[in-house]
C-alpha positions as CSV (number, residue, x, y, z in Angstrom):
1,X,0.0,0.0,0.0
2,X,1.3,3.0,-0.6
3,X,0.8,6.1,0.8
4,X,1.4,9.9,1.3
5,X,3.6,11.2,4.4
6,X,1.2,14.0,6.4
7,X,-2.3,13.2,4.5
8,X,-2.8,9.6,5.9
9,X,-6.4,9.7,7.3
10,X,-7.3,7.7,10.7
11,X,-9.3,5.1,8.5
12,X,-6.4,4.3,6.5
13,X,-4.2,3.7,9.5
14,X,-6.6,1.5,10.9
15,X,-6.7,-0.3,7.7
16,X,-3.1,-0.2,7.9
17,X,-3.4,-2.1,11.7
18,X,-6.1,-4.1,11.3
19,X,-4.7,-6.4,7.8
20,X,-1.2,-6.0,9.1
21,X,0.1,-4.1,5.8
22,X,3.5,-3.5,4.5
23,X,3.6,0.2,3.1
24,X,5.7,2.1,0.6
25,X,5.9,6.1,0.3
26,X,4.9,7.6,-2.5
27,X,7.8,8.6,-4.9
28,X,6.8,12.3,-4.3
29,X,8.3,12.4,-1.1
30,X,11.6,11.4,-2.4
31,X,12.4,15.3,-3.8
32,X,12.4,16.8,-0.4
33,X,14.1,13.7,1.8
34,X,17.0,14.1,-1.0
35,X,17.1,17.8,-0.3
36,X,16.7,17.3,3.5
37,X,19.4,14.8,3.7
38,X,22.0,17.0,1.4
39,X,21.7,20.2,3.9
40,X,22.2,18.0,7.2
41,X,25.2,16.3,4.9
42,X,26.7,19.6,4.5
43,X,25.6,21.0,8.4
44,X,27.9,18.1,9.3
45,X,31.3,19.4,7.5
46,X,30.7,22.9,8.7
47,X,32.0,24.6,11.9
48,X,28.7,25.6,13.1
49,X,27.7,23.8,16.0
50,X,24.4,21.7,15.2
51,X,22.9,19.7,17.7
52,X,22.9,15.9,16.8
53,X,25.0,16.5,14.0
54,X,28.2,17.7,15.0
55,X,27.5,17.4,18.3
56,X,27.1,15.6,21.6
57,X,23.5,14.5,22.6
58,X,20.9,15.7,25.6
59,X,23.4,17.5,28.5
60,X,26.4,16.5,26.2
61,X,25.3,19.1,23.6
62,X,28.5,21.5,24.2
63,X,30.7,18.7,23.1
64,X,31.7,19.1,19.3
65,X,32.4,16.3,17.0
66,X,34.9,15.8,14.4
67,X,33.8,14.8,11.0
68,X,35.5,11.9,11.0
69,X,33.5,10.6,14.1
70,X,30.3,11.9,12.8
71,X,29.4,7.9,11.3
72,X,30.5,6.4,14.6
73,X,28.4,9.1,16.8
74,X,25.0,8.0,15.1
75,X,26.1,4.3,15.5
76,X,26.8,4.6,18.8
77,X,23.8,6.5,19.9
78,X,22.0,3.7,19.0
79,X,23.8,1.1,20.9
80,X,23.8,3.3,24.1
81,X,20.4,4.2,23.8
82,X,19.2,0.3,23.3
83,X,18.5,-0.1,27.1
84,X,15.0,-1.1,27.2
85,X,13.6,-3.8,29.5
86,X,10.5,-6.0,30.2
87,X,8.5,-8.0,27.7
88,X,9.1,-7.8,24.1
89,X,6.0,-6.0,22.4
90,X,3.9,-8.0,19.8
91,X,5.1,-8.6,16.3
92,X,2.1,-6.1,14.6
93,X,2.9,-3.2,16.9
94,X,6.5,-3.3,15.7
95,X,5.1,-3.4,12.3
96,X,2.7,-0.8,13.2
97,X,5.5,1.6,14.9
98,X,7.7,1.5,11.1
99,X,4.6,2.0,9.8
100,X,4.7,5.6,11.7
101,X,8.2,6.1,11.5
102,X,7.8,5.7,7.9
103,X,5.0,7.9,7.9
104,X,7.1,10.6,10.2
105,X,10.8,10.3,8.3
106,X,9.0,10.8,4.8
107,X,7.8,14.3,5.4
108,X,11.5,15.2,4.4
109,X,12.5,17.0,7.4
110,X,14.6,14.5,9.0
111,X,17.3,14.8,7.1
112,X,17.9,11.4,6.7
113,X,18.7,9.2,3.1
114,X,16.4,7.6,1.1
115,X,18.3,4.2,1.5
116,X,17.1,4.2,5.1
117,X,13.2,4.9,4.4
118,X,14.0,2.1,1.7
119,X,15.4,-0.4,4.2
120,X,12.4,0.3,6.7
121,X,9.8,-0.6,3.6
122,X,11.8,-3.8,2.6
123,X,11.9,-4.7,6.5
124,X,8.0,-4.7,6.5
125,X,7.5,-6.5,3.0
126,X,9.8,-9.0,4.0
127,X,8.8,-9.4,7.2
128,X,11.9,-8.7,9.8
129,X,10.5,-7.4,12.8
130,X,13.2,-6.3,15.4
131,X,12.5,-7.2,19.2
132,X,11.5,-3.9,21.1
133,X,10.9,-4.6,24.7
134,X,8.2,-2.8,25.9
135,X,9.6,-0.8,28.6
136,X,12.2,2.1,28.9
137,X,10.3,5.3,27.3
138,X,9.4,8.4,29.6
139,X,8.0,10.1,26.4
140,X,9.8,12.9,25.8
141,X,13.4,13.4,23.5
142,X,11.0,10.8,22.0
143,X,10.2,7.0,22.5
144,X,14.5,6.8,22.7
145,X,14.9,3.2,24.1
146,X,12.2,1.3,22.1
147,X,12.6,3.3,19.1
148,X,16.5,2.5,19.3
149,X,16.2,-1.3,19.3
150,X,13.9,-0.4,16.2
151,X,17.1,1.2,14.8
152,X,19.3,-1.1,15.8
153,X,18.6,-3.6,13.6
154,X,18.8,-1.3,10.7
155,X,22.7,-1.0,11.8
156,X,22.9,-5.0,12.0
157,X,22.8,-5.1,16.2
158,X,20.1,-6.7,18.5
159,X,17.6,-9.2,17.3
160,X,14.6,-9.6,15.0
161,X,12.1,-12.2,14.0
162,X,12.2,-13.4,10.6
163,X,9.4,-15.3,9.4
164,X,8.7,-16.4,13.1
165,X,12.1,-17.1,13.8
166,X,13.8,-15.3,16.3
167,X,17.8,-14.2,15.0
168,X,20.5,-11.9,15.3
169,X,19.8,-8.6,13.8
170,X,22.6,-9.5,10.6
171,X,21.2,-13.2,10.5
172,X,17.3,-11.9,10.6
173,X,18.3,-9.0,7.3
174,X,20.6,-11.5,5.6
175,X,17.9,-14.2,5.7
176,X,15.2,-11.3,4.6
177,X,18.2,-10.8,1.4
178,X,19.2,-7.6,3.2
179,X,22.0,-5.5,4.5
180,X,22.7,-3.3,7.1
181,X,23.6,0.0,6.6
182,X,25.8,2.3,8.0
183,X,24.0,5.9,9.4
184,X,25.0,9.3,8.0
185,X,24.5,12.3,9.7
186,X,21.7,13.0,12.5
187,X,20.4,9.5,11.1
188,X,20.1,7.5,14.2
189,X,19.0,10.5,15.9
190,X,15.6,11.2,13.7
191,X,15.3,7.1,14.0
192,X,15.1,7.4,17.6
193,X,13.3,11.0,18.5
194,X,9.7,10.4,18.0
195,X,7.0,9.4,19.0
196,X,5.8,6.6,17.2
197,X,6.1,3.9,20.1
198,X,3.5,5.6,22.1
199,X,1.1,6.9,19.1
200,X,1.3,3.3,17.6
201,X,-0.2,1.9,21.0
202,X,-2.5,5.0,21.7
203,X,-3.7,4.1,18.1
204,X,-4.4,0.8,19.2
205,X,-5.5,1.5,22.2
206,X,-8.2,4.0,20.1
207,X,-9.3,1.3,17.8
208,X,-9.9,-1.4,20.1
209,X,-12.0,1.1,22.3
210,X,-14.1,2.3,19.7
211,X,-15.3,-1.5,19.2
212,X,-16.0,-2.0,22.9
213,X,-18.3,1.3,22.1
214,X,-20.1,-0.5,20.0
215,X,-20.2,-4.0,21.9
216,X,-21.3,-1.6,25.0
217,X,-24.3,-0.4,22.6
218,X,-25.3,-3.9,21.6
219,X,-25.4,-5.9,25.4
220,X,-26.4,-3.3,27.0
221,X,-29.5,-3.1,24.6
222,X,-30.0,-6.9,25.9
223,X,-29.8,-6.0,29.2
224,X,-32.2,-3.6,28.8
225,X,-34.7,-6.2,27.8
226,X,-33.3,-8.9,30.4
227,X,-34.3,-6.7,33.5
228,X,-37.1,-5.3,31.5
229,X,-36.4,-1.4,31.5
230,X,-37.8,1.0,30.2
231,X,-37.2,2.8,27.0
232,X,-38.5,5.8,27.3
233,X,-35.0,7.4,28.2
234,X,-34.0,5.9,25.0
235,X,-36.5,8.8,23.5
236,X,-34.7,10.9,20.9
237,X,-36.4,14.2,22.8
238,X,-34.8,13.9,25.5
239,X,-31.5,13.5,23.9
240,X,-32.3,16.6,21.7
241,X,-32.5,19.0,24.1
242,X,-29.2,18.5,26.0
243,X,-27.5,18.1,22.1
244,X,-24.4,15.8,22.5
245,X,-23.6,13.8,19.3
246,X,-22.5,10.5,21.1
247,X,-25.5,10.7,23.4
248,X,-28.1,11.4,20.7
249,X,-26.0,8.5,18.6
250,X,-26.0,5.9,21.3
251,X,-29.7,6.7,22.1
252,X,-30.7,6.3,19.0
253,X,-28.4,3.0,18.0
254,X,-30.3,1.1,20.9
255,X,-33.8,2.3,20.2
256,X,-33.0,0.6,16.8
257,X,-32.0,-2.7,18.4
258,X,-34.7,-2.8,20.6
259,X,-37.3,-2.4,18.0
260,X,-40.0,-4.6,18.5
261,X,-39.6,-6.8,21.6
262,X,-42.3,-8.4,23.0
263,X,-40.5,-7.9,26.2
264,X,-40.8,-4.6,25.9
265,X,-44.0,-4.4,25.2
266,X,-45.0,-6.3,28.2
267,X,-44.7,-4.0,30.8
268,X,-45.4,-0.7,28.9
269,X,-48.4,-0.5,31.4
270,X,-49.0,-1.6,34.7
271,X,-45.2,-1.8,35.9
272,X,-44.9,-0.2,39.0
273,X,-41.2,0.7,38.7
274,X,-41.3,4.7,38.1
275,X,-37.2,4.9,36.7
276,X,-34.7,2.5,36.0
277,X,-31.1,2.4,38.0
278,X,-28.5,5.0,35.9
279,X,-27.1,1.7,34.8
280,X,-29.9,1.5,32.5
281,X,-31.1,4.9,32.1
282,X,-27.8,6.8,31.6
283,X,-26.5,4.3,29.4
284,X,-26.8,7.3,26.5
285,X,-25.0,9.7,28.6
286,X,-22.2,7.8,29.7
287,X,-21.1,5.7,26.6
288,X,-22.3,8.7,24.8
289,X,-20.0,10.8,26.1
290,X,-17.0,8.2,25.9
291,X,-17.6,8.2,22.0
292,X,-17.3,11.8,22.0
293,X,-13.9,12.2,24.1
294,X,-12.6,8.9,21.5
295,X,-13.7,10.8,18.3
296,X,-11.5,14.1,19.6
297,X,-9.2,11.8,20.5
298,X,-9.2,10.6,16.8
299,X,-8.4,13.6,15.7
300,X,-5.6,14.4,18.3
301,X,-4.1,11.1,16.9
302,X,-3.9,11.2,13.2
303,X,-2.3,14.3,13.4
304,X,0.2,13.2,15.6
305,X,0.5,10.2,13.1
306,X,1.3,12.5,10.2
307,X,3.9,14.3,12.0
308,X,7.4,14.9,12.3
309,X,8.2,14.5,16.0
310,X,11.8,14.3,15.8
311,X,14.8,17.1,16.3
312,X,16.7,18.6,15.2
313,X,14.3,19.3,12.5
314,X,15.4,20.0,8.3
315,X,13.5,23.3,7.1
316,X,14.3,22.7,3.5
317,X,12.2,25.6,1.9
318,X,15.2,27.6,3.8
319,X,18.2,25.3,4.0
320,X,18.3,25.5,7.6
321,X,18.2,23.3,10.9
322,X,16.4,24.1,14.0
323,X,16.0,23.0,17.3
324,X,12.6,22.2,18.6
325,X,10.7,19.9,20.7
326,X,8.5,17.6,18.7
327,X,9.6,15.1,20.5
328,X,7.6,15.6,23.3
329,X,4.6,13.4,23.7
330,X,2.1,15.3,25.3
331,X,-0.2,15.5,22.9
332,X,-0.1,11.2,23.1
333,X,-0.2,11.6,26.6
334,X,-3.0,13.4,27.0
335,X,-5.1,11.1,24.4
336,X,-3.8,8.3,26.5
337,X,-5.3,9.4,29.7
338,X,-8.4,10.5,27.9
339,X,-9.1,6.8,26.7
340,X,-8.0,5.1,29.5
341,X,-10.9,7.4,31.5
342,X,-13.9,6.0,28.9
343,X,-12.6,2.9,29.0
344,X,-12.8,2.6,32.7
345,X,-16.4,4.6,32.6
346,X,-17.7,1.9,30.0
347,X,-16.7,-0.9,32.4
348,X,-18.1,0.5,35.1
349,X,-21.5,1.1,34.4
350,X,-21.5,-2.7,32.6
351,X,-20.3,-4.0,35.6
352,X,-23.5,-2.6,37.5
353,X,-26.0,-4.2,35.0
354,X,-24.1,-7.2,35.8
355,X,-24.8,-6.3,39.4
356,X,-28.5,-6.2,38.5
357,X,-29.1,-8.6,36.7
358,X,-28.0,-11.2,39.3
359,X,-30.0,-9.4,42.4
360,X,-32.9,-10.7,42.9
361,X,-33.7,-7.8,45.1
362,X,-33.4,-5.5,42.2
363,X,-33.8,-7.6,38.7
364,X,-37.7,-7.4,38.5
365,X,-38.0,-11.2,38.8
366,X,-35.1,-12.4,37.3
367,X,-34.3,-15.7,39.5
368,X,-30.9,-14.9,41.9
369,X,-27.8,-15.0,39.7
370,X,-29.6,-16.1,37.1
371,X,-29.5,-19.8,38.0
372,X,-32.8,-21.9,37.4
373,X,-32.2,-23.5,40.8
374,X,-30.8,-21.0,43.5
375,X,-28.8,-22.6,46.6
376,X,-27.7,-25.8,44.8
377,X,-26.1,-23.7,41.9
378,X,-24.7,-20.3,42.2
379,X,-25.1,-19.3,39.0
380,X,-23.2,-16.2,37.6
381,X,-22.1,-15.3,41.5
382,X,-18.7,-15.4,41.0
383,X,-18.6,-14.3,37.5
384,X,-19.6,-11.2,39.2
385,X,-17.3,-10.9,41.2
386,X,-14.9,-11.2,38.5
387,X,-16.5,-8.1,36.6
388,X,-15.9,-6.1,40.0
389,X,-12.1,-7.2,40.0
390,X,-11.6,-5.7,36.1
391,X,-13.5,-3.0,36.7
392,X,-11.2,-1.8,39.9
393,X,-8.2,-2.8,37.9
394,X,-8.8,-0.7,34.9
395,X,-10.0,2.4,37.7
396,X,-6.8,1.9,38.9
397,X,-5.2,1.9,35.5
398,X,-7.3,4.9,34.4
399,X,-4.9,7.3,36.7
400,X,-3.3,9.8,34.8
401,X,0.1,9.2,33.6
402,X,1.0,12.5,31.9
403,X,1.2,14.4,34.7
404,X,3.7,12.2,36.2
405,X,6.7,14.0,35.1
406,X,10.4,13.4,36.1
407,X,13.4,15.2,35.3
408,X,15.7,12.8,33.5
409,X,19.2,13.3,31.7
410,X,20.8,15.4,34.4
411,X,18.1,18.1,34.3
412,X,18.0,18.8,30.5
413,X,15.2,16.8,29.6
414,X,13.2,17.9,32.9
415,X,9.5,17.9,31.4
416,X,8.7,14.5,30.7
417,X,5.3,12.8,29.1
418,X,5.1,9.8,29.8
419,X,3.3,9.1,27.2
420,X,4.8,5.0,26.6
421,X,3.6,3.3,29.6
422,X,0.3,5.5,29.1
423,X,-0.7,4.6,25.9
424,X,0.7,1.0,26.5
425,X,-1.5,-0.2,29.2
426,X,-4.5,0.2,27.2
427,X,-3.7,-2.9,25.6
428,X,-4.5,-4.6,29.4
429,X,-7.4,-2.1,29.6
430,X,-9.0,-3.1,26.4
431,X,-8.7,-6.7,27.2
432,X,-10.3,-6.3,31.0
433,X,-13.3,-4.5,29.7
434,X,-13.7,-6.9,27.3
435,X,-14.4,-9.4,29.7
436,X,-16.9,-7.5,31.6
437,X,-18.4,-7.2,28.2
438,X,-18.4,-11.2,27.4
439,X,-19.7,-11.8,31.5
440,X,-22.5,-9.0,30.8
441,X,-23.7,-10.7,27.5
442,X,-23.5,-14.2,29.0
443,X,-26.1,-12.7,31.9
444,X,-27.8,-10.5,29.5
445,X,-28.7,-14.1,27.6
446,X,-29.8,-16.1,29.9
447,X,-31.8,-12.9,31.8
448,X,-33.7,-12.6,27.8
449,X,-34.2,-16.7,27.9
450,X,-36.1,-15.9,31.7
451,X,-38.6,-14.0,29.9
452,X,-39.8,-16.8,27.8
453,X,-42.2,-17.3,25.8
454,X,-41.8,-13.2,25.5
455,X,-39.1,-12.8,22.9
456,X,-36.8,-9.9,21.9
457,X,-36.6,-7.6,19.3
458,X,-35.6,-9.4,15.9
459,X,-32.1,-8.2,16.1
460,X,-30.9,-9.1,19.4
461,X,-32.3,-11.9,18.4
462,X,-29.7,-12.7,16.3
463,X,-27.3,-11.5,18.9
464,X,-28.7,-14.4,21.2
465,X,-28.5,-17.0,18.9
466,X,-24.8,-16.1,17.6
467,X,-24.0,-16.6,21.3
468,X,-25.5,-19.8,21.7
469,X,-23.8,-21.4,18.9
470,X,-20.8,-21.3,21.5
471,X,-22.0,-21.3,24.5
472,X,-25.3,-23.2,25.9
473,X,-28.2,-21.9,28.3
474,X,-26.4,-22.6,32.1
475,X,-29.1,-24.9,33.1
476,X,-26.8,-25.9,36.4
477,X,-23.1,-25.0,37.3
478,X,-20.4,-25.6,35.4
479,X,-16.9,-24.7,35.2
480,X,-17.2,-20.7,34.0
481,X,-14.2,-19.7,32.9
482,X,-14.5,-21.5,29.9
483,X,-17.3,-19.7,29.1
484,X,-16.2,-16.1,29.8
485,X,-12.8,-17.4,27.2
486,X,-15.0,-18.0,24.5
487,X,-18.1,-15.2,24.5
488,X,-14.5,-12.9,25.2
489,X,-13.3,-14.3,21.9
490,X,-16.3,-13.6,20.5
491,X,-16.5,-9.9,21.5
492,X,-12.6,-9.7,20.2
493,X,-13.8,-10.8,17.0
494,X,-16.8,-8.0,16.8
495,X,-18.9,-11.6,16.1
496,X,-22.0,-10.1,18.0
497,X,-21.7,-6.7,15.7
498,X,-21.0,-8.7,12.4
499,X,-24.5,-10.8,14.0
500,X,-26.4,-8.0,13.2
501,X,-25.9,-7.9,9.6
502,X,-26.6,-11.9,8.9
């Protein structure tokens, strides 16, 4: 696929994620990363001091550097910089992370050769995929330690898979029918200031919340139906008059699946309950307002995707260099904590139709966790409890990260984002809620089956009999967590949405 540096849209880089593509820049771009490249060549030779050039990095700025060193300065950034720990990060987010480096370098103010954008490309086509451990960044002078054991293998140093296998970095390119290269000037620098590390997981991070949005949508629709609630909060009036897009959208998304129930239709008179719990009611507000801070966040991302975060940077128009701070991930920081927040809102208020659905006290006849015989079985007790458990854990991981700033690199870097560990534990976040997803569809099932021989609206319908094509009525106990693996595979797979549609 090829595409153009600074005009890739969000849809295209979820395309991009989602099928696991290999990516070439458009032949336009080569003009101004020639040009680019040809005024850091020359920066280096001259006696002007330019930072990453000629010179030291981070506090070591003041120390000037000889052209004949220049080569062995970029290789040895690298190698210093390669000091990453904890678990190596999955093969598609390294992909993913080129992906956006590609993206960033072929703007043409880098400064960097063709040759290396070229390598990158051939890397992805043919599938060598260095190991990046997935701890080390503070986000700011850029993603420096993942992004270096990106660049390392470029220089032939660390390791990378190829096809599945993991090598040496010279034994992973020579198998792939490569070479390493040797860095010119500022080269390993613009490999290694950016922030592509933490926008590559924020953009995951994005994607995979934007389907829980619409798996939220969907079960609680059904669990709407299985506690019989109202909806008359669904009403697009009432949504009108307060005016927020995601509200009036989520409103309006469950009226649709809800269309028709019998079970609904039941109780329209007669039913003494006045108002639903929030966790029924509010449904619009809340997850309505999570789309809306995930769509601005959408925006925030993209054009950090299309942009050149590293520094020095290569004004080419004027054929000069100047020192910025692009680098800093703020921007990804702040989109970080914003998701993490709806994420954790979304499995919170799930987790309380859980809660509802298995008390008797509250579930307008629904029999105690939703167990045909109470006492001897326990039903969906425990998997309860298990919602309660995620939920904490992703309250817990919804604290703010960017405001956790540290001074590193004796002082000079003293404004930190940490925007890496904030965008990356949305991966864990993602997964949790999830779960409390696949444990609220599971009760939202068997709640609709109580309600027999009232059925539901023809398309949750659908929903219902996707998920017992996996996964049977729970007539007595059985061992649960076999259950909550596959409905949670199911919800991974957006099988319930794709439901819809049969």
């Amino acid at each position: 696929m090829k595409i153009t540096p600074g005009s890739v849209s969000l849809k295209e880089l979820e395309y991009i994620f989602t099928n696991d593509l290999s990516i070439k820049l458009c032949l336009s771009s080569k003009k101004q990363i020639d040009k680019s490249a040809e005024i850091v060549k020359r920066a280096s030779a001259d006696l002007t001091p330019v930072y990453g050039v000629n010179t030291g990095f981070g506090k070591l700025a003041s120390k000037r550097i000889g052209l004949k060193d220049i080569q062995k300065l970029q290789h040895n950034l690298i190698l210093s910089h390669c000091s990453g720990v904890g678990t190596p990060i999955h093969e598609n987010m390294v992909r993913f992370i080129i992906v956006l480096k590609l993206i960033s370098l072929g703007r043409g103010a880098s400064g960097v050769r063709w040759d290396v954008c070229n390598l990158l490309e051939k890397m992805l086509e043919r599938r060598v995929s260095p190991v990046i451990p997935s701890q080390g960044s503070v986000g700011a002078s850029g993603d420096l330690a993942p992004l270096a054991h990106l660049a390392a293998v470029l220089i032939g140093e660390g390791k990378a898979t190829f096809e599945g296998e993991l090598l040496s970095a010279k034994d992973a390119l020579y198998s792939a029918d490569l070479s390493p290269i040797k860095l010119g000037p500022k080269e390993g620098l613009a490999l290694i200031n950016g922030t592509q590390f933490s926008t590559a997981f924020a953009l995951s991070g994005l994607f995979s919340a934007q389907k829980a949005i619409s798996n939220s949508i969907l079960i609680a629709a059904m669990s709407t139906d299985a506690v019989m609630g109202s909806t008359a909060p669904l009403r697009p009036e009432i949504h009108k008059l307060r005016g927020h897009s995601g509200q009036i959208e989520v409103a309006k998304k469950m009226r649709s699946l809800m269309k028709g129930s019998e079970i609904r239709e039941s109780h329209r008179t007669g039913d003494k309950r006045v108002q639903d719990p929030y966790c029924i009611r509010c449904q619009p507000q809340v997850v309505g307002a999570a789309l809306d801070i995930l769509n601005a966040v959408g925006h925030t991302l993209m054009i950090e995707a299309n942009a050149v975060t590293d520094n020095p940077l290569v004004i080419a128009e004027e054929e000069i260099i100047l020192s910025g701070g692009n680098f800093h991930g703020e921007p990804v920081g702040f989109a970080a904590d914003q998701i993490a927040l709806a994420l954790a809102e979304i499995g919170a208020i799930s987790q309380r139709r859980v809660a509802l659905m298995v008390d008797p006290s509250l579930n307008y006849d629904l029999p105690p966790f939703l167990t045909p015989q109470p006492g001897l079985n326990s039903g969906f007790m425990v998997a309860e409890v298990t919602t309660a458990a995620l939920m904490s854990e992703n309250k817990h991981l919804a604290n703010p990260c960017v405001t956790d700033s540290t001074p590193t690199s004796a002082n000079q870097e003293d404004h930190v984002s940490m925007s890496a560990h904030g965008s990356y534990r949305l991966v864990k976040m993602n997964k949790n809620l999830n779960i409390i997803h696949a444990i609220e569809a599971m009760c939202a099932a068997q709640g609709i089956e109580a309600r027999a021989p009232l059925k539901t609206s023809n398309s949750l319908s659908l929903v219902l009999k996707k998920i017992r094509e996996v996964i049977p009525s729970l007539k007595e106990d059985r061992y649960m967590a076999l259950d909550i693996e596959v409905m949670t595979k199911l919800i991974e797979s957006n099988s319930l949405i794709r439901s819809l549609k049969t």
